[in-house]
Steps between C-alpha positions, in 0.01 A plus 500: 500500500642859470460790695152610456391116535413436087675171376882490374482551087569130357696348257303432169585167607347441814158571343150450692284198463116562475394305806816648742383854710693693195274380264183543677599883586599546170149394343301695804684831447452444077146455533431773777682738264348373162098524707691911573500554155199361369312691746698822422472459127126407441285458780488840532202454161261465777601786695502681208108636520526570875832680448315761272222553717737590803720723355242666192786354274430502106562253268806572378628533881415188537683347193785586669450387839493124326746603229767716716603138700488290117772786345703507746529115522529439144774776445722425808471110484821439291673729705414320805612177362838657462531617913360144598797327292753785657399573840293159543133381473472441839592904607322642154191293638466646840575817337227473333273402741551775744463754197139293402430544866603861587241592146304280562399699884505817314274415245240354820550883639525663125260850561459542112511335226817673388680369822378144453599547106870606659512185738356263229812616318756408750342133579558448165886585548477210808272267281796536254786340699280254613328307192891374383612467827244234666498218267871562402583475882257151512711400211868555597425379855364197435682169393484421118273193520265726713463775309210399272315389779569805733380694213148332507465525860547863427276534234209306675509630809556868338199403270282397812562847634445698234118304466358647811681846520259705295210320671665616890642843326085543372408397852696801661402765297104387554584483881737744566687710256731485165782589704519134673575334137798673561563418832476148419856496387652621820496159704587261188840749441564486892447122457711440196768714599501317859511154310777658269745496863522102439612519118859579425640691194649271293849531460662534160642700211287852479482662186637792456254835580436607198198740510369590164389833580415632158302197408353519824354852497410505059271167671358763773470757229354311209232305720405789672462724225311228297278409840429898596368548130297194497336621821461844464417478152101415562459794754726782351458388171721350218653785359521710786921635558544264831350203345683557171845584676492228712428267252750612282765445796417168561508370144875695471619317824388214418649464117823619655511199706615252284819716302591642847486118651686379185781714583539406855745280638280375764132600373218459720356313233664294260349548171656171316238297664304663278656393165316154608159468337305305725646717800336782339184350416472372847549809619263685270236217594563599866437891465182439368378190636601623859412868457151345412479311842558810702287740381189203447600444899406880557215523243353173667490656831432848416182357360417266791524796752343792323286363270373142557426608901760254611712604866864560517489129697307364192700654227809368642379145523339518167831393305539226755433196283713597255790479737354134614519389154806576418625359794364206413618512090825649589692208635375270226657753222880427543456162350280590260767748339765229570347251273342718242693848518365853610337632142226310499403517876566879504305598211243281640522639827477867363204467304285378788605772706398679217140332520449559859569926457246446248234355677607741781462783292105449504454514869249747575274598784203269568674145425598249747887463639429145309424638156717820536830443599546127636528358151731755383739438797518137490591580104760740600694216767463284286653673228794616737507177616604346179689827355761574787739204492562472117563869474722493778671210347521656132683816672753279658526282187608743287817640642833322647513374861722786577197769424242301680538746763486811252194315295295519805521798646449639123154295459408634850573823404290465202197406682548776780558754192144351284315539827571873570473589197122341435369596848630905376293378223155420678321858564572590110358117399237631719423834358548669819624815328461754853292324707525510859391119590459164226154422575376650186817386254498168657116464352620627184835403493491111658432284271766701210752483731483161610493379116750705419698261796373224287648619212831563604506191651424323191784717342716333779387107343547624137853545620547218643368321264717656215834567660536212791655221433311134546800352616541341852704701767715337780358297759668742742342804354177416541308629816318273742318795590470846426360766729237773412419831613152599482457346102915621459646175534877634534830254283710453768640133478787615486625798746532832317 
């Protein structure tokens, strides 16, 4: 033990067996922190009516109190990964916890909606250091031949969570107040961080620091340009000189990127991995396919709350047998894509996904949960259910062993990236234009926007379909299990 009673680092060979006190610290603190940023990043949808009622916030407000936490993940992620590898996943993780949890208190005393905007901000900087950092800690911990099955541990147990959040977060905010949801985060970070004292940084070679601060900041630039124009755009309109500017920014940063990150030495992001075609196409499949789940996961309960007369309890639990089904397809998947490959199963997959938004999309006040939404959800787990694994596998597939690493925390970039981008998206699907609540755009604007989710996810199996090879991937790069957030079932088989 050192000094402040935290375990001696270890030698990468003295690694951690699953079933040793290690191992079962290791999986409790990766699950308490993976439930932290599910309930960070989108249980806050059913908050999201209450919130605007407190604080007599507009629309476009709150856009940004879902979107300010999904930019500032998405554009400090790769960054992240780079001070886990230097200064350790372990450290990077707690880091990142206490930032979640010191944002996470302000947002539960925000007295505006600018200052909750501000904090929503800044637990996106924690979320950020901790998405690579848990399951790259559960992975360099543990022993080799327990990897795989630490992994789906993790993902079940994180998937079990994430089930009956929105349904306790919906709870609060009926019985108490919006602020709670955020409170709920305070006692699994002082948990995880506790259960963290019994898991020892692992002991090897660190990679050099080797911030990539321009690629870093054109990422902060060019999303947030892109995602204040997107936003803004219904309620100050189109062509108005902030909406225009902003947009203008974004799309500069962001076609910067790739020359300036060509030049680098040590770029954030690597662009040869994207001279391979089915990396690409994967990719591409995941912006869409992805950005479609997010924003149909807000839509969804948008609807349920302020237009089909559900609660905050009931719109939270009205997703809930999706998440049973694809716990139930989920596991079954890996050996599917093992004996057949992942095009077939993903394409599959994505289309019924595709089915279920659009049966969604006609959920209107008056109809049963039965006829409304339940058939659409068990369409949309099952769909996950059987899309997840393959496309996992088909990232992994297509580069070396020596990018697995890279690959992944690209793909989850990719689906962080597609679902910021479509949820800035939603109040112009919906016609809001300058209104001050959805009620009225929802009834206009529902159905549209859910078929346009249908769309794009169909876009997402035409790729697939086209571009994604048939062939079989390893046996070891095929998950037992993947884990889900809220319809966003994250790639992570392999740590970012």
């Amino acid at each position: 033990m050192t000094a402040n009673g935290t375990p001696k680092p270890i030698a990468a060979g003295q690694l951690s067996a699953l079933r040793s006190r290690t191992g079962t610290a290791l999986v409790a603190a990766t699950v308490l922190a993976s439930m932290v940023g599910f309930i960070d990043a989108y249980m806050i949808n059913v908050a999201i009516p209450a919130i605007g009622a407190d604080l007599n916030a507009g629309v476009t407000q709150l856009q940004w109190v879902l979107t300010g936490y999904l930019v500032s993940v998405a554009s400090l992620l790769l960054l992240a990964g780079a001070l886990a590898d230097h200064f350790g996943r372990r450290r990077i993780l707690i880091a990142g916890l206490v930032v979640m949890l010191v944002a996470s208190v302000c947002c539960a005393a925000a007295p505006n909606v600018e200052a909750l905007i501000a904090a929503r901000v800044i637990q996106g900087a924690g979320g950020a250091m901790v998405v690579p950092s848990r399951l790259s800690l559960l992975n360099g911990t543990l022993v080799p031949a327990d990897r795989a099955k630490g992994i789906g541990v993790w993902a079940g147990l994180s998937t079990l969570g994430t089930t009956l959040g929105p349904y306790g977060g919906g709870w609060l905010i009926d019985h108490a107040s919006w602020r709670y949801v955020f409170l709920l985060n305070i006692p699994l970070i002082a948990v995880a961080c506790w259960v963290l004292r019994a898991v020892p940084e692992v002991s090897r070679t660190r990679r050099p620091l080797s911030l990539d601060l321009a690629g870093g900041l054109l990422t902060i630039l060019g999303l947030g340009g892109v995602i204040y124009a997107l936003t803004a755009g219904p309620a100050s309109g189109w062509g108005s000189a902030a909406v225009l500017t902003s947009a203008a920014v974004g799309v500069i940063c962001l076609a910067a990127l790739v020359p300036i990150e060509q030049r680098r030495s040590a770029p954030m992001l690597r662009t040869a991995l994207f001279r391979i075609r089915q990396f690409v196409a994967i990719n591409a499949a995941t912006v869409l396919f992805y950005g479609a789940l997010a924003a149909a996961s807000y839509l969804v309960v948008l609807q349920c709350e302020l237009r089909l007369g559900y609660s905050a309890t009931e719109a939270g639990a009205a997703l809930i047998p999706e998440s049973v089904v694809f716990l139930i397809v989920s596991p079954l998947v890996g050996g599917l894509v093992a004996r057949v490959g992942t095009r077939g199963p993903m394409t599959v997959g994505i289309l019924i996904v595709a089915g279920g938004f659009a049966w969604l999309s006609t959920a209107q006040p008056g109809q049963s949960y039965v006829r409304a939404i339940l058939p659409g959800a068990i369409l949309w787990g099952l769909g996950i259910g059987l899309a997840v694994a393959p496309l996992t596998a088909g990232v992994l597939a297509a580069v070396d062993d020596a990018d697995l690493g890279e690959a992944s925390a690209i793909n989850d970039a990719a689906s962080r990236v597609g679902g910021v981008i479509l949820v800035a998206l939603v109040p112009a699907l919906l016609g809001a234009g300058s209104s001050h609540d959805l009620v009225g755009p929802l009834a206009n604007g529902y159905q549209t926007a859910m078929l346009v989710m249908s769309g794009l996810s169909v876009a997402a199996a035409i790729i697939t379909m086209l571009f994604v090879a048939r062939s079989r991937p390893p046996a070891a790069q095929v998950p037992a299990v993947a884990p889900r957030i809220h319809g966003c079932a994250v790639p992570t088989s392999t740590p970012a």
